[in-house]
Backbone as JSON, one array per atom type, in Angstrom:
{
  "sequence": "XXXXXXXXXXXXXXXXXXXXXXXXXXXXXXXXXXXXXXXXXXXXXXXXXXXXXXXXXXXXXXXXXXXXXXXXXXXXXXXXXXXXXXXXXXXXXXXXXXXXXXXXXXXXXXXXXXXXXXXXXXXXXXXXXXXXXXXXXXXXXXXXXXXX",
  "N": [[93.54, 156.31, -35.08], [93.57, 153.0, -35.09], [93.85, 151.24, -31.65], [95.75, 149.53, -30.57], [95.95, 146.95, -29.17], [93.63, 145.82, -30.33], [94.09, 145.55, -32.82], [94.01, 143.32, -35.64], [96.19, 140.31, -35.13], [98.07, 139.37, -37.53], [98.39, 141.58, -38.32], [99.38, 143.25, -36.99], [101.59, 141.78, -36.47], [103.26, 142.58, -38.48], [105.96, 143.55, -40.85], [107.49, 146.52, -40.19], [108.91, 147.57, -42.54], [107.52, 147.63, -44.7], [106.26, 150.3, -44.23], [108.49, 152.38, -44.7], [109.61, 155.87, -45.42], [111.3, 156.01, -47.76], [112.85, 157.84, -48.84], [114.5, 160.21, -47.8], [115.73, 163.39, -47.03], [118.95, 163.8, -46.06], [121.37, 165.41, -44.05], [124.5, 166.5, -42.98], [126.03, 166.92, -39.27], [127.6, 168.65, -39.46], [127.11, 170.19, -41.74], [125.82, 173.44, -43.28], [122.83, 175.77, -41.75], [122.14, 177.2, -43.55], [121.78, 175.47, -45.65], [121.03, 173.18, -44.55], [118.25, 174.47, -44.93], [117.53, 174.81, -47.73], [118.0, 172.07, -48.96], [115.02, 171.18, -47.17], [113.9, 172.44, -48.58], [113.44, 171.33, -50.97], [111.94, 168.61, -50.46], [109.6, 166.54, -50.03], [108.79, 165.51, -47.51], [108.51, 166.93, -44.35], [110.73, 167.07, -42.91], [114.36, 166.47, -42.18], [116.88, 163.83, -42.28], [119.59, 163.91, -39.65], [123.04, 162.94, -39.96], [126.04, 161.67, -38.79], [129.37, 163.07, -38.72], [130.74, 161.24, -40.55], [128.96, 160.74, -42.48], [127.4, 158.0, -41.91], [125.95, 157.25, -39.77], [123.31, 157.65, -37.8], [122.37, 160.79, -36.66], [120.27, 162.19, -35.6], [117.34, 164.01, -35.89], [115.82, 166.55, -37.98], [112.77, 168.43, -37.67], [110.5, 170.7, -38.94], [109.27, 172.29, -37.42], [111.59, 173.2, -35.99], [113.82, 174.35, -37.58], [112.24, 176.52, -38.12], [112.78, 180.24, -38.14], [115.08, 179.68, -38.37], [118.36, 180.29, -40.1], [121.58, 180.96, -41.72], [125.08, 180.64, -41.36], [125.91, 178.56, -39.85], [126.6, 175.89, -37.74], [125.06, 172.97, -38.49], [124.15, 171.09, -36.12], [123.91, 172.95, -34.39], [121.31, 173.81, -33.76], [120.07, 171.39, -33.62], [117.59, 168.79, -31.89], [117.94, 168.37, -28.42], [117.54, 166.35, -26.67], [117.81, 163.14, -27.23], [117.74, 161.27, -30.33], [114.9, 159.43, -31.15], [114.53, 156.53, -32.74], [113.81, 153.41, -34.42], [114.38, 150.16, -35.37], [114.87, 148.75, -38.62], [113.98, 145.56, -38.63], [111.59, 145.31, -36.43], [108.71, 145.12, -35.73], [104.81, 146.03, -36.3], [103.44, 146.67, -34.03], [105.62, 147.09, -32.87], [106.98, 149.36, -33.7], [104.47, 151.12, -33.31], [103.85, 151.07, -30.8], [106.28, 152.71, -29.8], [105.58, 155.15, -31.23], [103.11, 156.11, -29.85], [104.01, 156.79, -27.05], [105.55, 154.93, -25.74], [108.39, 155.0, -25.49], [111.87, 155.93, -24.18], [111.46, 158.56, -23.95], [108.84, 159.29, -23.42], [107.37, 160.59, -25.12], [104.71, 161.21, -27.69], [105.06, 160.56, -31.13], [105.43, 161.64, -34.38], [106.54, 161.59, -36.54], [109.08, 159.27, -36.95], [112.21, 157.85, -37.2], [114.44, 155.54, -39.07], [116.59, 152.93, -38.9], [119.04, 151.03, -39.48], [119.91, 147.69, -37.8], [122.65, 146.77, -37.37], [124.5, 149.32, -37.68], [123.5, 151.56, -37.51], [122.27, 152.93, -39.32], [120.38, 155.2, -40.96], [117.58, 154.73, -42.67], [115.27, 156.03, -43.47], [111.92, 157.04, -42.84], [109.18, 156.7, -40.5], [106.17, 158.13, -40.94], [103.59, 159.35, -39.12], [100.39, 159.98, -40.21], [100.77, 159.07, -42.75], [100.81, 156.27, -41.72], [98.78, 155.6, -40.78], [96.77, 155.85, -42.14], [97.46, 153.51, -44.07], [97.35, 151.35, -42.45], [94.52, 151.61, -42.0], [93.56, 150.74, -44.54], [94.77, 148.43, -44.72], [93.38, 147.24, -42.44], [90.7, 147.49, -43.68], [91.08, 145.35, -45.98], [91.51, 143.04, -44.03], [88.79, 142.95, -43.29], [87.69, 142.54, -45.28], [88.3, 140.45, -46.16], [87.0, 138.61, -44.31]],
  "CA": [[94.22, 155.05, -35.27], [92.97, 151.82, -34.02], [94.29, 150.87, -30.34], [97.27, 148.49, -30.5], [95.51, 145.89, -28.45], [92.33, 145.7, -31.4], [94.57, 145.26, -34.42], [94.83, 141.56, -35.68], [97.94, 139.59, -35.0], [97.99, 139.59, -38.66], [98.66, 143.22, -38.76], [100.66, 143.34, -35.95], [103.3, 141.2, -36.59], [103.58, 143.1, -39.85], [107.27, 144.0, -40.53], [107.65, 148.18, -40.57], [109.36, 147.38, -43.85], [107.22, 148.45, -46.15], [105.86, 151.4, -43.98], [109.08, 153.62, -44.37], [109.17, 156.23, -46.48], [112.77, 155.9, -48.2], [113.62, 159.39, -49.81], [114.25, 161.43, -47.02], [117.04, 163.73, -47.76], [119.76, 163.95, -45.2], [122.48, 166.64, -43.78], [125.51, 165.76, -41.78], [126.22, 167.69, -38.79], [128.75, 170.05, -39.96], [126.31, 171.29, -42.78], [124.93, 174.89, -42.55], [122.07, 175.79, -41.51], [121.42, 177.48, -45.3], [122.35, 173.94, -46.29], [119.51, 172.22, -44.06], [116.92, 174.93, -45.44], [117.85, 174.34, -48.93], [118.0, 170.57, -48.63], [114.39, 170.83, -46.61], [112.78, 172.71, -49.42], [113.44, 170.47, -51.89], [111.96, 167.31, -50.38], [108.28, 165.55, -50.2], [108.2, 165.52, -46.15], [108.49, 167.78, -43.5], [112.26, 166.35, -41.8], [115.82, 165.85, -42.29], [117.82, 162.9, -40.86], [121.15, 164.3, -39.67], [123.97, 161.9, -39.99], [127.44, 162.43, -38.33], [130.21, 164.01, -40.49], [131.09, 160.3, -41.91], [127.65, 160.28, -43.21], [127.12, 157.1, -41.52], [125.35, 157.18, -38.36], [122.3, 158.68, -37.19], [123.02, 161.46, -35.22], [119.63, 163.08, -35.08], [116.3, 164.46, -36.53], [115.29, 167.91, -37.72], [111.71, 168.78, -38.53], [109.47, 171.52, -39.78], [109.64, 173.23, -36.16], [113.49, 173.01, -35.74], [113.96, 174.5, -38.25], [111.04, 177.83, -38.71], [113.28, 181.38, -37.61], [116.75, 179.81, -38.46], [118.86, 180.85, -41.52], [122.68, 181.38, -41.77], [125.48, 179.36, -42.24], [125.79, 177.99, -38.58], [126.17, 174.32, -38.58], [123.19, 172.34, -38.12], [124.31, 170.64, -34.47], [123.6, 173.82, -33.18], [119.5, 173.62, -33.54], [119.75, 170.14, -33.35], [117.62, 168.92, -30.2], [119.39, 168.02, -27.31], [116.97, 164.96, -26.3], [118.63, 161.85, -28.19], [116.39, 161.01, -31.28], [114.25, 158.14, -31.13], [114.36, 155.6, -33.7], [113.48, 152.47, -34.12], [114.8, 149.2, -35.78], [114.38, 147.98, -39.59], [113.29, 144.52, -38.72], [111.04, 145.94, -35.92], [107.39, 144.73, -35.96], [104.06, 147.38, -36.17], [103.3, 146.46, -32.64], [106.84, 147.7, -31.72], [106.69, 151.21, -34.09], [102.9, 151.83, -32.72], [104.08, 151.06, -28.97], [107.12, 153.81, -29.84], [105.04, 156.46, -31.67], [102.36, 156.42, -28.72], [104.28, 157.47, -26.23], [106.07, 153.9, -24.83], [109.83, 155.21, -25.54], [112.41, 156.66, -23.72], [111.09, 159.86, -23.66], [107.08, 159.14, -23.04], [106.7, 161.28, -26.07], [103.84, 161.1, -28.28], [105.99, 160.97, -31.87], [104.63, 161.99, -35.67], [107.87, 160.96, -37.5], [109.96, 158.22, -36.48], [113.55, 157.67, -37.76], [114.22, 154.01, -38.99], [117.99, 152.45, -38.77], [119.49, 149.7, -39.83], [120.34, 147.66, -36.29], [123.74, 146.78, -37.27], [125.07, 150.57, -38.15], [122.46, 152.69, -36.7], [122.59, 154.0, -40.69], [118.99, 155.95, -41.13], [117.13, 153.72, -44.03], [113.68, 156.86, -44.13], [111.44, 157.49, -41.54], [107.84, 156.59, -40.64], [105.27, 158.98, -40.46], [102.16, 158.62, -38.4], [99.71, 160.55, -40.81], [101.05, 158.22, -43.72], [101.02, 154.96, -41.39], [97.46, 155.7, -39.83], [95.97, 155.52, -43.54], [97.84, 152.2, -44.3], [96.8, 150.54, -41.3], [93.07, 151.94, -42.05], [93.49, 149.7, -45.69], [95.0, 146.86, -44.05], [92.12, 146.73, -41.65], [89.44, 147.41, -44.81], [91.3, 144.33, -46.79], [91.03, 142.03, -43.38], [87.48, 142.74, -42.79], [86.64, 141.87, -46.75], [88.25, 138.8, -46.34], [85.42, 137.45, -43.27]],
  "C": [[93.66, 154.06, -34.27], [93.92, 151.61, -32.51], [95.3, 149.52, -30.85], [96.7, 147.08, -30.11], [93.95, 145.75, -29.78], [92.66, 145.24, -32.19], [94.74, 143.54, -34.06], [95.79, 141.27, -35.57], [98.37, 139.75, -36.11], [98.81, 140.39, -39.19], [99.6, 143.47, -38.1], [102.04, 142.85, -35.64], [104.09, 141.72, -37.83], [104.88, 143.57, -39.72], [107.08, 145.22, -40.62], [107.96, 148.81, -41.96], [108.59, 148.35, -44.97], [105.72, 149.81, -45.43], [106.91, 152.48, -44.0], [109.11, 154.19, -45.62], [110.5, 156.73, -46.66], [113.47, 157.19, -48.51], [113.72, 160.22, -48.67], [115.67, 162.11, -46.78], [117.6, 164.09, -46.14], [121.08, 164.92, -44.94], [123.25, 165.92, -42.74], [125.41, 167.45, -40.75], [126.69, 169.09, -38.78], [128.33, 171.26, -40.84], [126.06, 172.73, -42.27], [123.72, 174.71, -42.23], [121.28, 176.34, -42.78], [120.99, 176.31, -45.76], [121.2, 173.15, -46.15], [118.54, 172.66, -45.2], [116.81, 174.28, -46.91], [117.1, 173.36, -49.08], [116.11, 169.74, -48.08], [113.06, 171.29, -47.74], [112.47, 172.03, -50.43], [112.46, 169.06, -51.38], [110.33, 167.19, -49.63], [108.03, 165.83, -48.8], [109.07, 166.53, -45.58], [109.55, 167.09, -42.06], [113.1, 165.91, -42.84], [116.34, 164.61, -41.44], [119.39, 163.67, -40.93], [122.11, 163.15, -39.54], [125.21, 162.47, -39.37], [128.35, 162.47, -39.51], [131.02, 162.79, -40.89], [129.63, 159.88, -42.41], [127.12, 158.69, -43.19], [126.19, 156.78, -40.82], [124.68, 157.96, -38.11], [122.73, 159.91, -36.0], [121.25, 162.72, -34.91], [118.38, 163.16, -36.03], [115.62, 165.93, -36.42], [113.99, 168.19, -38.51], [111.25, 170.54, -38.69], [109.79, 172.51, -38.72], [111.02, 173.9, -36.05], [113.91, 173.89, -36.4], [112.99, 176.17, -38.8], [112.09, 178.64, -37.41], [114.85, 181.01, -38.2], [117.1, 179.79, -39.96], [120.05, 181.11, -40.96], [123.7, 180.12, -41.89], [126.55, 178.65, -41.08], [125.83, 176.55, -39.12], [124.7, 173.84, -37.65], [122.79, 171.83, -36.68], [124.2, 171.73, -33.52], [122.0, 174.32, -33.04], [119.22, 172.45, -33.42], [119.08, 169.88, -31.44], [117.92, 168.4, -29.77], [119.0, 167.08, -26.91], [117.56, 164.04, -27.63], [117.75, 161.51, -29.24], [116.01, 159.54, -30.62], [114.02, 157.35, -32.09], [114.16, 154.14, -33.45], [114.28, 151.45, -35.22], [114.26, 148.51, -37.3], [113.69, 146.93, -39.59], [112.26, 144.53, -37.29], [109.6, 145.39, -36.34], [106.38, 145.89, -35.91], [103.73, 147.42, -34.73], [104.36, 147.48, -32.3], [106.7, 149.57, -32.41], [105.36, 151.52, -33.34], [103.05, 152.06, -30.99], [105.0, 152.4, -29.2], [106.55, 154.96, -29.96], [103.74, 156.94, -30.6], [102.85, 156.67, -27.39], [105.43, 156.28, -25.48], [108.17, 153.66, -25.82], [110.13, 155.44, -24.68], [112.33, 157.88, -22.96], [109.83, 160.09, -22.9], [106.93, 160.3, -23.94], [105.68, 160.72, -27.45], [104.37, 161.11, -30.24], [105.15, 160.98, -33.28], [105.48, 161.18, -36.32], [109.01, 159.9, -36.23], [111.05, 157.44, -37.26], [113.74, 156.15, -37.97], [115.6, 153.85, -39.46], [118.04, 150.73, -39.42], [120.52, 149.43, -38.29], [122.13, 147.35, -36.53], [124.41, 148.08, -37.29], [124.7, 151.44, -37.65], [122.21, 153.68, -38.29], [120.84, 154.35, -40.78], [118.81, 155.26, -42.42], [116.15, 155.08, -44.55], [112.96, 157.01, -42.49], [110.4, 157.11, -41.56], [107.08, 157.02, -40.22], [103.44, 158.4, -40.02], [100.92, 159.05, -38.99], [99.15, 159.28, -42.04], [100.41, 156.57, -43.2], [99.18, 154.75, -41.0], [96.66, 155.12, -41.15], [96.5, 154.17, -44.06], [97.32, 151.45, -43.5], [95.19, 150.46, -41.64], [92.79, 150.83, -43.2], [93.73, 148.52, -45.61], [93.9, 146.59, -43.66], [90.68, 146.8, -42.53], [89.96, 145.95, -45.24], [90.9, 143.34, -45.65], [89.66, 141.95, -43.17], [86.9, 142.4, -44.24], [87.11, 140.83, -46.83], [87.49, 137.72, -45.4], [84.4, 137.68, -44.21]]
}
């Protein structure tokens, strides 16, 4: 992925908007842990968003890892990890997701998937993956260089 400081303003002021990737099936806390698996096999990417038990509010993120050895019908807040998720903001610029997913959070973690909220609610909208986003960015930056 290009360096943050390289990309055009262009690109960079780009909203996140139409980098999340909407379908991402969700479990409340309380669920099982059958429930997650289930729920995880069914679905396109590799993560759950957990919601709290009014299926409102972010309460978390379980991926691919989290998730490999467990089975039973445990609820889900008990593999959930214990560092606070990291998400970021719907109206959120690529500057601000690319500063997050490189390490300039909370945590100083390096992040693949990144949870995306709505700022009034904290309600999980999808998530944006850095695999997915890296190849968008790569097409953006083909379309700006065919338009010099």
């Amino acid at each position: 992925m290009a360096a943050i400081s390289e990309l055009p303003e262009s690109i960079k002021r780009t909203s996140i908007r139409e980098f999340i990737l909407p379908d991402i099936p969700q479990v409340k806390l309380t669920d099982s842990l059958t429930y997650a698996l289930n729920k995880y096999k069914e679905s396109p990417y590799p993560a759950l968003l957990v919601v709290d038990a009014s299926n409102q509010s972010l309460a978390g993120m379980i991926t691919d890892n989290d998730l490999v050895g467990q089975a039973g019908a445990g609820p889900i807040g008990a593999i959930l990890p214990k560092d606070p998720v990291i998400a970021i903001r719907n109206d959120a610029t690529l500057s601000e997701l690319l500063d997050i997913i490189n390490g300039g959070n909370t945590q100083k973690r390096v992040l693949d998937k990144v949870p995306v909220v709505d700022p009034a609610n904290n309600k999980p909208l999808g998530i944006v993956d850095r695999d997915k986003l890296t190849i968008r960015i790569g097409e953006m930056l083909a379309k700006e260089v065919a338009r010099r």
